[in-house]
Steps between C-alpha positions, in 0.01 A plus 500: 500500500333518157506298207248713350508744135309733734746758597465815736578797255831605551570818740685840381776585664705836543801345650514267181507779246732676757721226432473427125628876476843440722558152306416704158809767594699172619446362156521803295859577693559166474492499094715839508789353679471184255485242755241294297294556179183347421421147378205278491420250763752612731335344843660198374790585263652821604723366840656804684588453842638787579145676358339274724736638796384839415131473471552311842709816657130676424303294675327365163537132539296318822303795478212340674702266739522631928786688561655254735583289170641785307175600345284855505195451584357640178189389320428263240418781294821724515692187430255450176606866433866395495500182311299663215715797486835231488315301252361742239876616501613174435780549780754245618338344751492127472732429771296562756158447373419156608596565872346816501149378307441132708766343716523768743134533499511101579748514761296788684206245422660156606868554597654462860611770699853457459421452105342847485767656680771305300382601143219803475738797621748371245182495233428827571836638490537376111743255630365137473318356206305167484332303212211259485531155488185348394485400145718178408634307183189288351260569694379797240185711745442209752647600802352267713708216274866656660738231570734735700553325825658594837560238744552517898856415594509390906629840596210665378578647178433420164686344189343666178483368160364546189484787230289825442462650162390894382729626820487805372896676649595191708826610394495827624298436856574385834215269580216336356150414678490076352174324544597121532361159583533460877251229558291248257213644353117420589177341366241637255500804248731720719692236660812649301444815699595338828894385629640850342724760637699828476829513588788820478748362279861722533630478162851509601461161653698215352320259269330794303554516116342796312475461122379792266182463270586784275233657327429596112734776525752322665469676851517299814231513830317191448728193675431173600626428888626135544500403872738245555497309881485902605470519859206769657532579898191366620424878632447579147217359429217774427205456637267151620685181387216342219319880496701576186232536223270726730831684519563480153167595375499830709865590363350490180259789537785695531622387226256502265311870586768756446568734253735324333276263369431783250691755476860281375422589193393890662828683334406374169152607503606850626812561161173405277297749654751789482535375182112514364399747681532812292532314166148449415485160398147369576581133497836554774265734663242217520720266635616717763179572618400145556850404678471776680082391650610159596845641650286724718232204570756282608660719751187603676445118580831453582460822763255321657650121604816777620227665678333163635884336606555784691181420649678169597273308231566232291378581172647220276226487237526872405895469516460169264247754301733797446802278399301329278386807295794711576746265331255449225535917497882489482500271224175672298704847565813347263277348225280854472764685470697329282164482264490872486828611461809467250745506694765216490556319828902490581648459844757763265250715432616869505128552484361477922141334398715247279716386808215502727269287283775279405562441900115459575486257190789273613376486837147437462554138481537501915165713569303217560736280649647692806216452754297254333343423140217699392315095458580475890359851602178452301463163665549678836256800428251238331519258861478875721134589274386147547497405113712187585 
C-alpha cells in the first residue's frame, strides 16, 4: 500500500471500451423509451431503483467483486468505463451508488463471511442500498471528535446512539456503515484515533429517525439519522473492534477518487459545448478549451488511483488530491460558464443549458462538503508531501 502522488500510468484496456459501447446503446435506448432524462449531479440526486435493478440485471454494478458474492470478475478499468459513461449522461443512478462505490468494497475488505454473503449478491443485483454514516452535527470536518457511541449489552450486541449528518438517501436505503465510539480514546496527537468502530446499522430498526436537509432547490438526499437506544446484533459489527479509523481512512479512497468528483457538473459542461461549438465566439470558445484541459487532467489521475486500488493499494493522498481539485472543477465549471454566456438560469428553463446550469448552480454548495472540505484534503495532501 501507497500513500504516494507517484502513480503507475494507467493501463488501456479493450474490454473497457468494449463495454462503454454496450452501456452507450443501454443509455441511448434508455433515453428513447423515456425512462430518465438528464440532470446534473445525478450520483446523488437522481434515486431510481428500479434503474439500479437494471444496470444490476447486466452485470454493471460489483463489477470487480468474485462471483461467489454476486460480482463479475471484471477490472477496475471496465467498471471506470461504466461509471463515466452513467455519469457524463447524468443517469439515475444514486440509489445504488454508495453500495456499489465503498461499502461493498469494505465488506469484501473487512466484513464476515456470513456479512458478505448476506448483503453483496443483493448489491449487485440493484437491490440493497446503504449510506455513510460518518459526518455528525457540530463536529464540522473533525471526524475524530464523533460522539456517536455504541455500547456492549451482556448478550453481546450493541445499543447505538447518537446522530449522523450529510446521510446522503438514508431515506431511501437499507443500511448504513456507522463509525461510533466503542471504547475511550488514547494519549497524544492521535489518541482520538483509537476506541472507534464500524458497525452495519439496518435502518429499519426501531429507534431510527431520518429528517430531511433539503437543499437550495428544495430537493431532498441529504438527512440527518438520529439513533435512539437502537439495538445492533453484535455479528454486525464490521471489521476489528477499535480498528475503525484505519477502516475509515481506506473507505475514503474510494470515496474521494472517482469520477464523480468531477464530472457532476459533466452534463452541463457538455449543453455548453454543443452550444459554442459552431458559433464562433472566441471568449465561449476559450472557456471551453480550458474546462475541457483540466477535465481531461483530472481524469487521467483519477485512472490511475482506479488503476492502483485494483492493485489492492491504498492510495489515500491521491484520492484526497483528486477530490480536492475535482470539486474545485465542478464548482469553477458553473462560474465559467455562467461568465460567458447570457443565458438565464431557470430550473423552468425551456432553454436545456438554462436548466442544467441552474441545477449545477443550486447544487454546488455540496461539492466540497460530501467527502470532506477542500481545507481538510489540502491538510491531508500537505501531511502525505511532508510540508506539515
Amino acid at each position: 500500500m501507497t500513500s504516494s502522488l507517484t502513480l503507475a500510468p494507467a493501463p488501456s484496456s479493450e474490454a473497457a471500451e468494449n463495454v462503454r459501447a454496450e452501456v452507450r446503446e443501454f443509455l441511448a435506448a434508455e433515453r428513447d423509451a423515456g425512462t430518465f432524462t438528464t440532470h446534473v449531479d445525478t450520483w446523488l440526486s437522481g434515486v431510481d431503483p428500479a434503474f439500479s435493478r437494471r444496470l444490476g440485471e447486466r452485470g454493471w454494478l460489483g463489477m470487480t467483486w468474485p462471483e461467489e458474492y454476486g460480482g463479475h470478475e471484471r477490472t477496475a478499468m471496465e467498471r471506470y468505463a461504466v461509471t463515466e459513461e452513467l455519469l457524463a449522461a447524468g443517469a439515475p443512478v444514486a440509489a445504488h451508488w454508495i453500495a456499489d462505490r465503498q461499502s461493498g468494497p469494505n465488506l469484501l475488505r473487512y466484513g464476515t463471511e456470513e456479512q458478505r454473503r448476506a448483503i453483496l449478491p443483493r448489491i449487485a443485483a440493484g437491490e440493497c442500498f446503504f449510506v455513510i454514516g460518518m459526518s455528525e452535527p457540530d463536529s464540522g470536518s473533525d471526524l475524530a471528535s464523533i460522539r456517536t457511541k455504541a455500547t456492549r449489552t451482556d448478550g453481546g450486541d450493541w445499543v447505538v446512539n447518537g446522530a449522523k449528518v450529510w446521510t446522503s438517501n438514508a431515506h431511501h436505503s437499507h443500511y448504513a456503515i456507522v463509525l461510533v465510539r466503542t471504547g475511550p480514546p488514547g494519549e497524544g496527537p492521535r489518541g482520538r484515533h483509537q476506541g472507534l468502530s464500524q458497525l452495519l446499522v439496518d435502518l429499519s430498526s426501531p429507534g431510527i429517525a431520518i429528517n430531511p436537509i433539503r437543499i437550495l432547490d428544495g430537493g431532498h438526499h441529504f438527512n440527518e439519522v438520529v439513533f435512539d437506544d437502537v439495538l445492533v446484533p453484535g455479528d454486525m459489527l464490521l471489521g476489528e473492534e477499535g480498528a475503525g479509523w484505519h477502516q475509515v481512512t481506506a473507505e475514503l479512497a474510494f470515496e474521494r477518487s472517482g469520477p464523480e468528483r468531477f464530472l457532476s457538473t459533466y452534463p452541463l459542461l457538455a449543453e455548453f459545448a454543443r452550444r459554442v461549438a459552431d458559433a464562433g465566439d472566441a471568449a465561449a470558445l476559450a472557456c471551453l478549451g480550458r474546462l475541457s484541459a483540466r477535465l481531461l487532467a483530472l481524469r487521467q489521475l483519477s485512472l490511475r488511483i482506479a488503476a492502483a486500488l485494483d492493485r489492492g493499494e491504498l492510495p489515500d493522498v491521491p484520492a484526497a488530491l483528486v477530490k480536492d481539485v475535482g470539486t474545485t472543477f465542478e464548482a469553477d465549471v458553473v462560474a465559467e460558464i455562467r461568465g460567458v454566456v447570457d443565458v438565464p438560469a431557470s430550473l423552468d428553463s425551456p432553454d436545456p443549458l438554462g436548466r442544467a446550469l441552474a441545477e449545477a448552480q443550486l447544487h454546488a454548495p455540496g461539492y466540497t462538503l460530501r467527502g470532506g472540505t477542500n481545507e481538510i484534503l489540502k491538510g491531508i495532501v500537505a501531511r502525505g508531501l511532508g510540508l506539515r
